[in-house]
C-alpha positions in Angstrom: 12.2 44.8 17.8 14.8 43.2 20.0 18.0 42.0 18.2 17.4 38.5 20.0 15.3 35.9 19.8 11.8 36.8 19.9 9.5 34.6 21.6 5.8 34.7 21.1 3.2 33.1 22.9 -0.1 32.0 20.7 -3.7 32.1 22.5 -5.5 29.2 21.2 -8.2 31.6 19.5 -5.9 34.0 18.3 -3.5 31.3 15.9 -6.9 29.5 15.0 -8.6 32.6 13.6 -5.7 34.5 12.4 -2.8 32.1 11.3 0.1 33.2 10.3 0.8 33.6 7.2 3.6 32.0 5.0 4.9 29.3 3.9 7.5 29.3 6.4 10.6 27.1 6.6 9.8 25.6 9.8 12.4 24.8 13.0 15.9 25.5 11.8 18.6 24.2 13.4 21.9 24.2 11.2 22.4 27.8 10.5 23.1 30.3 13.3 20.1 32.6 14.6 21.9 35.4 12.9 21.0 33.8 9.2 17.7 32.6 9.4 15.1 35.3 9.0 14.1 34.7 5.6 14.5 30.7 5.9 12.3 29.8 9.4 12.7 29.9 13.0 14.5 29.1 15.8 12.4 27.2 17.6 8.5 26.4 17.6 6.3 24.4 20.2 2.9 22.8 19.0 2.8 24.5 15.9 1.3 22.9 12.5 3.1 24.2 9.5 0.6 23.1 6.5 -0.9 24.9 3.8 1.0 28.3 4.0 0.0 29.0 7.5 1.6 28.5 10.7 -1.5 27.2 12.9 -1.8 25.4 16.5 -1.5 21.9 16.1 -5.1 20.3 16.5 -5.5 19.2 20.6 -6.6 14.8 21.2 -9.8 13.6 21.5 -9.3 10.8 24.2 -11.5 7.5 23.5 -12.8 5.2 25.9 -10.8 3.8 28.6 -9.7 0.8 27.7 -11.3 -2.0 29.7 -9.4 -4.1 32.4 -6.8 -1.2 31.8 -4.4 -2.2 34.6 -1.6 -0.1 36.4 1.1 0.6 34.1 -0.4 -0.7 30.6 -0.4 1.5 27.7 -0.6 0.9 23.7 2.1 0.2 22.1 1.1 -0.5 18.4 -1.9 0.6 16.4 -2.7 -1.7 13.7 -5.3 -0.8 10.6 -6.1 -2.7 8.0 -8.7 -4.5 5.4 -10.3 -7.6 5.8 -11.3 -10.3 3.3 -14.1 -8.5 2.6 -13.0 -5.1 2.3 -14.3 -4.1 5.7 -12.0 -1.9 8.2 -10.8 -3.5 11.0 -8.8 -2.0 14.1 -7.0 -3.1 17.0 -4.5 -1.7 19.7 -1.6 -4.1 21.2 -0.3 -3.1 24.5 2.5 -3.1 26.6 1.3 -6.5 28.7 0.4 -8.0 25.3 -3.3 -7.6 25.1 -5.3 -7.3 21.9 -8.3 -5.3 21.8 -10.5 -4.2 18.6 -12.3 -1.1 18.3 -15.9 -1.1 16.7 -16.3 2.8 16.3 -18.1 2.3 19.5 -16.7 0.1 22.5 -13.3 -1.7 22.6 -13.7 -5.7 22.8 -10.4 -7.8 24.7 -9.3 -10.5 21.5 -8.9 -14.2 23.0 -6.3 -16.4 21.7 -2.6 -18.0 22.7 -0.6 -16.6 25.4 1.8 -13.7 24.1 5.4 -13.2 25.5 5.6 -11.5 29.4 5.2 -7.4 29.4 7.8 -5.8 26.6 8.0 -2.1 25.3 8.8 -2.8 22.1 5.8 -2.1 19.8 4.4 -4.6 17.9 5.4 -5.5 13.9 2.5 -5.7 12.1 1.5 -6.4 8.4 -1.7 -7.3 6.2 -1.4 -11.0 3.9 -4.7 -12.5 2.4 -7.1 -10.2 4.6 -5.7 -11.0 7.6 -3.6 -8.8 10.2 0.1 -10.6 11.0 1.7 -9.5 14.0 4.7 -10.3 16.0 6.0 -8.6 19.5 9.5 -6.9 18.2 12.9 -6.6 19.6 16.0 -6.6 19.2 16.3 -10.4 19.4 13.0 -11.4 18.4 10.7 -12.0 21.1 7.3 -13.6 19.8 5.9 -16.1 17.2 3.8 -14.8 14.3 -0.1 -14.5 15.4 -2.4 -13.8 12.7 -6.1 -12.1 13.4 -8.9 -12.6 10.7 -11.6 -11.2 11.4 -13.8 -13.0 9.2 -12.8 -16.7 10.0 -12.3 -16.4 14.0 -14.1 -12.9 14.5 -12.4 -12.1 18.5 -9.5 -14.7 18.5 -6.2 -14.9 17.2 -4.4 -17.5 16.7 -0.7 -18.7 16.7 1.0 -19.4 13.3 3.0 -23.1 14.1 6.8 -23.3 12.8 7.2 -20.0 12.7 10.6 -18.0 14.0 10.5 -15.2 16.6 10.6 -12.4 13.8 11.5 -8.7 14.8 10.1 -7.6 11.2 7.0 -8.5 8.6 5.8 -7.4 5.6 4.3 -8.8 2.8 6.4 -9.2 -0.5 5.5 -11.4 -3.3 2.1 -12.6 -2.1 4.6 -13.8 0.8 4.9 -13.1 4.6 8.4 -11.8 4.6 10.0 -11.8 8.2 14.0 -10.6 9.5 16.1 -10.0 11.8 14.6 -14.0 13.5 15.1 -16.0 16.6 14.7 -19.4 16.9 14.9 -22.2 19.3 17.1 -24.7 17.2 19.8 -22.1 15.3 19.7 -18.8 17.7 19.7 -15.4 16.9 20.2 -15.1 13.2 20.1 -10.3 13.1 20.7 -11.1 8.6 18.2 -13.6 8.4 15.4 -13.4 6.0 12.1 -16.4 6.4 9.3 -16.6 4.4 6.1 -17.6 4.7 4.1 -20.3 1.9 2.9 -18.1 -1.1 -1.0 -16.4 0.2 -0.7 -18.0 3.8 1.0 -16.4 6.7 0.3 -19.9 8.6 2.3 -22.0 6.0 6.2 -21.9 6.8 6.9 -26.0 5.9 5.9 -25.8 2.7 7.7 -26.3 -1.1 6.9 -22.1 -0.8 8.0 -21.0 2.3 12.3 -20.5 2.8 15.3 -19.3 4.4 18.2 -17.0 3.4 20.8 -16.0 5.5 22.6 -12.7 4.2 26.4 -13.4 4.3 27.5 -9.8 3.0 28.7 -7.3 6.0 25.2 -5.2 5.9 24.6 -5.8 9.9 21.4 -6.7 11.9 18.1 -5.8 9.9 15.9 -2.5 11.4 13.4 -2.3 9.1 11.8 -4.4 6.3 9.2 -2.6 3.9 7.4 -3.4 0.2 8.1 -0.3 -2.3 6.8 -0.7 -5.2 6.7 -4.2 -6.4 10.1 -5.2 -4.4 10.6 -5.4 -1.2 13.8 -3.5 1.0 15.3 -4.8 4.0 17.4 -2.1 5.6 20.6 -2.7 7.6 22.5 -0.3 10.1 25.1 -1.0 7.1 23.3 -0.6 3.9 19.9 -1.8 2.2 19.0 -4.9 0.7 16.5 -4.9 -2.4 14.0 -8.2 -2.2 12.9 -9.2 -5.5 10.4 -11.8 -6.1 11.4 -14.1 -9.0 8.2 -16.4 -9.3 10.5 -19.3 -9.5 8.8 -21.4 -6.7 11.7 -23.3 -5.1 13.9 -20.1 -4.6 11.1 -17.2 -5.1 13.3 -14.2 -3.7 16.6 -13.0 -4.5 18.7 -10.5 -2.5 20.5 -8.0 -4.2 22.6 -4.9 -2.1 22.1 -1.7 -3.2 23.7 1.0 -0.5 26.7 0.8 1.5 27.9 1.8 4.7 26.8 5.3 6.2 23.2 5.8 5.4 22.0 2.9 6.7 19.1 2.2 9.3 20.2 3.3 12.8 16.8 3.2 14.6 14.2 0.4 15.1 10.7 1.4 14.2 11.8 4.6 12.5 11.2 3.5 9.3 7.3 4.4 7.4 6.7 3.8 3.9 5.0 7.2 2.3 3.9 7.6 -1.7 4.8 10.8 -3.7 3.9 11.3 -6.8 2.7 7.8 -7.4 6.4 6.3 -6.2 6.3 4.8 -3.2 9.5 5.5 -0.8 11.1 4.8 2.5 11.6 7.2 5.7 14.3 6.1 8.0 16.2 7.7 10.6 20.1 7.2 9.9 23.2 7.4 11.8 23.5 11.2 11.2 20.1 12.0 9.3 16.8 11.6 8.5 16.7 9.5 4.7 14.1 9.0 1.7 15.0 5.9 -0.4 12.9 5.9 -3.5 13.7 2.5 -4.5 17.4 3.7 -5.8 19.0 6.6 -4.5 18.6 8.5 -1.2 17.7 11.7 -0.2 17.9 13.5 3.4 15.3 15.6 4.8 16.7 16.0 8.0 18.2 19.1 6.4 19.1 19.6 3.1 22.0 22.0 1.1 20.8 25.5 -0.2 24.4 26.4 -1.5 27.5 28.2 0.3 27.9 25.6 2.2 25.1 26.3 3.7 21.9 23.8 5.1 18.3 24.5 5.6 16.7 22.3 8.3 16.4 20.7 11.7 18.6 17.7 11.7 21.2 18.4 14.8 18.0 19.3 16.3 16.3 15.8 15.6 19.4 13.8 16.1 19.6 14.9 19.6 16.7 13.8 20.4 16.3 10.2 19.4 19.9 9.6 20.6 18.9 10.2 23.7 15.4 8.1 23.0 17.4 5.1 22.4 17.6 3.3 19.2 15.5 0.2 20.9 12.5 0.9 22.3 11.5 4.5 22.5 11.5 5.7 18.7 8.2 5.3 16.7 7.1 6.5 13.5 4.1 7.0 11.4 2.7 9.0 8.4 0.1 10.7 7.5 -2.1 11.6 4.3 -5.2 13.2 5.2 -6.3 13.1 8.6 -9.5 13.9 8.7 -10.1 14.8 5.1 -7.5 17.7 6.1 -4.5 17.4 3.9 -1.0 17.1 5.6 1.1 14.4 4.0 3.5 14.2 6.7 6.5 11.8 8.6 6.4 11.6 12.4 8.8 10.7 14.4 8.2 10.4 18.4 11.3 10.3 20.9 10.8 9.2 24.7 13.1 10.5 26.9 11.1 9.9 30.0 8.4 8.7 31.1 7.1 11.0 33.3 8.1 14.5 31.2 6.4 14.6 28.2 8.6 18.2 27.5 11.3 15.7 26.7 9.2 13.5 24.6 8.8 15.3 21.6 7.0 14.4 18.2 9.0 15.3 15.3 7.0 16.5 11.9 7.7 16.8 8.5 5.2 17.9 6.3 6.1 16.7 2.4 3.9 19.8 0.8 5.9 22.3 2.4 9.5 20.3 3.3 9.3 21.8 6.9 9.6 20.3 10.3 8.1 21.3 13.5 7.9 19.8 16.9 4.9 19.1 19.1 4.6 18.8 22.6 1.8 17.1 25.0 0.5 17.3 28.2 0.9 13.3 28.8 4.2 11.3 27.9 3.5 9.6 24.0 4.2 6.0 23.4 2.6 5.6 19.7 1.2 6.9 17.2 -0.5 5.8 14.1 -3.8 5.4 12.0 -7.2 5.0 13.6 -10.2 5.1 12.3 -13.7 6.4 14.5 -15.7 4.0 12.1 -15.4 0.6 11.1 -17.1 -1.4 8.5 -16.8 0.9 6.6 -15.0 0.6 2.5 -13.7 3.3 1.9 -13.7 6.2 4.6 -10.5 8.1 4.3 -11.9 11.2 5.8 -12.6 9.3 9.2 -8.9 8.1 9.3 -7.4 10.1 12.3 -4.0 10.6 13.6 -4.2 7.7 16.8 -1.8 9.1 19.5 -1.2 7.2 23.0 0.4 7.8 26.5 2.0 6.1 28.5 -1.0 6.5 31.5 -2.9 4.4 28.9 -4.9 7.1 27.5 -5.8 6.2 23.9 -6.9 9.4 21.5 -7.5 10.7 17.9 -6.3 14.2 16.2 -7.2 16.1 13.1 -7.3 19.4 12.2 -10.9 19.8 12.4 -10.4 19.8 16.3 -9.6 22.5 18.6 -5.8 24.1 19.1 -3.5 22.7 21.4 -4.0 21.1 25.0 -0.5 22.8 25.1 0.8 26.5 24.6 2.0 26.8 21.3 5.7 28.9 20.9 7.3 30.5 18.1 10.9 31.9 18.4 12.5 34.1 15.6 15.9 34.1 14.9 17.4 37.8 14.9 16.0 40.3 12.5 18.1 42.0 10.4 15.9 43.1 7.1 18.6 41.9 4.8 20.6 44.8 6.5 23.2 44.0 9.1 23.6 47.4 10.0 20.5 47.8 11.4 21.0 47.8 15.0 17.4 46.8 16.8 16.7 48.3 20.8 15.4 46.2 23.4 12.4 47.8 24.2 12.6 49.8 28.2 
């Protein structure tokens, strides 16, 4: 065996039938090649690290075109959620601000109120009363809030009046929280925090809805997320915790919690995943990838194993969304089941380019195993996130799929019921030793 790195190229057939067999440590990046034969590899291309095995990553299943796709349009945002009556609902925003719902069958163009010009920022989304609140993101706040309700105006959206231009939502409190706002009378306000009236993302006059301006140094917001009961905004300087006080003139207060240097770095990095029943945020910091469980931090970038000594891809990962920019090209998402398959996992997609999709690499960490790996695809990525091949449907977790799409407006679905890799999938070694550095390994002639 050759005292380098080994790389092996894995037929389709041959991973699928035969995976390897672990668990394996996945891509790691912050040891030298030298030190990591018992820990991972070097480097791996399109491979799925999940229970034990190392296996292709499952190939996309493209869905209809999209109709009236023009040159240049792609989706942005994927956006799944219940309605009023418990039903699952879907829609795709795109890049020239169109709305379209999928049925399980054909896609159907939503009517409604202009949206801003074309923009690649994805859209913010979140779910208040049964109806879908979404607002085009940015770093100055772009867009009004528009809500979608499928059961009052099934096809049209409508615009919410008095509303800011909002780069964040969630709902917090039976609230539409929004932050880091623009608006036409005050200007860019990158602390601010505006609420909505208690139940009603079209209420923001009311004895309910409010302001609050952060004065502490935490910087513009990046992300805003429920956890739990409370709600986190998170600064490139820190985190803010959001707790709802039910006192109805002043129903939020806004406490700090973590200081300089682990704070949001990246816009639209940051997913919400639950562990063990405690629900925690996944961010990408200034020199790592964090878990905030509602109190401390963790990093799973990489992560100490003693002697000074870290397991991990992190320099790895950093590269890459340096390079993505922290304003439009990072997106995130996470995972449960897709497809009934298990793989609780974090993705996190850099573009580079947008017409090399070897630069535009999906980051994955799977939670089971604490592994990442990076996937490759034959088309540039510009989002990712839940879809659904049903709708109307309660409760149908196994038909929740992994929604990918490029940026030639190609819209698909993965799970690991599907074939291998549209891609060839690479492993790499890092130089094998056998616990033995004497061991001197020949090249074979």
């Amino acid at each position: 065996m050759p005292n380098v790195q080994d790389r092996v190229e894995l037929g389709s057939e041959e991973l699928r039938e035969k995976p390897l067999t672990g668990p394996f440590g996945g891509i790691q990046s912050e040891l030298p090649v030298s030190l990591i034969e018992d820990y991972g590899f070097a480097d791996c291309q399109n491979i799925a690290f999940r229970l034990g095995t190392a296996q292709h990553r499952p190939t996309y299943v493209s869905l209809p075109p999209l109709p009236g796709l023009t040159s240049g349009e792609f989706v942005t945002t994927f956006a799944t959620f219940y309605d009023s009556l418990g039903l699952i609902q879907q829609v795709v925003l795109t890049n020239l601000t169109r709305i379209l719902s999928w049925n399980g069958t054909v896609w159907t163009v939503l009517t409604g109120p202009p949206l801003p010009v074309f923009n690649l920022n994805p859209f913010s989304t979140a779910v208040l009363n049964g109806k879908l609140c979404f607002s085009l993101g940015g770093a100055f706040g772009n867009a009004p809030v528009f809500v979608y309700d499928p059961q009052l105006s099934p096809g049209t959206y409508v615009l919410t009046p008095n509303s800011s231009l909002p780069t964040f939502l969630a709902e917090i409190g039976l609230h539409l929280m929004t932050s880091n706002v623009n608006n036409f009378v005050t200007g860019y306000k990158p602390q601010r925090y505006q609420w909505s009236g208690a139940g009603d993302p079209t209420d923001w006059i009311s004895f309910s809805a409010g302001v609050n301006d952060l004065l502490v140094d935490l910087g513009p917001s990046l992300g805003l997320a429920k956890l739990g009961q409370y709600g986190f905004g998170f600064h490139n300087r820190g985190i803010v915790q959001i707790i709802p006080t039910g006192i109805g003139a002043s129903p939020f207060a806004f406490v700090p919690l973590v200081g300089s240097g682990s704070g949001a770095s990246f816009y639209y990095s940051l997913q919400k995943v639950s562990l063990a029943g405690v629900d925690s945020g996944i961010y990408a910091g200034p020199d790592n990838i964090y878990m905030f469980n509602q109190t401390s931090l963790q990093t799973i970038g990489d992560a100490p194993i003693g002697q000074r000594r870290r397991l991990g891809a992190r320099s790895r990962i950093m590269a890459d969304i340096v390079l993505s920019g922290p304003f439009f090209n990072t997106r995130s998402h996470i995972t449960y089941a897709p497809g009934g398959f298990p793989y609780i996992s974090y993705y996190l997609l850099s573009t580079k380019s947008p017409t090399d999709p070897s630069v535009c690499p999906l980051w994955v960490f799977n939670f089971d195993e604490e592994n990442w790996t990076r996937w490759i695809f034959n088309k540039v990525p510009v989002a990712v996130g839940d879809f659904s091949l049903l709708t109307n449907f309660y409760n149908a977790p196994s038909n929740t799929k992994i929604g990918i799409a490029f940026i030639d407006g190609t819209v698909g679905y993965m799970d690991f019921g599907q074939a291998g890799s549209e891609v060839s999938s690479i492993i790499k070694s890092g130089k094998c030793i056998f616990g033995d550095r004497r061991h001197r390994q020949l090249t074979p002639s």
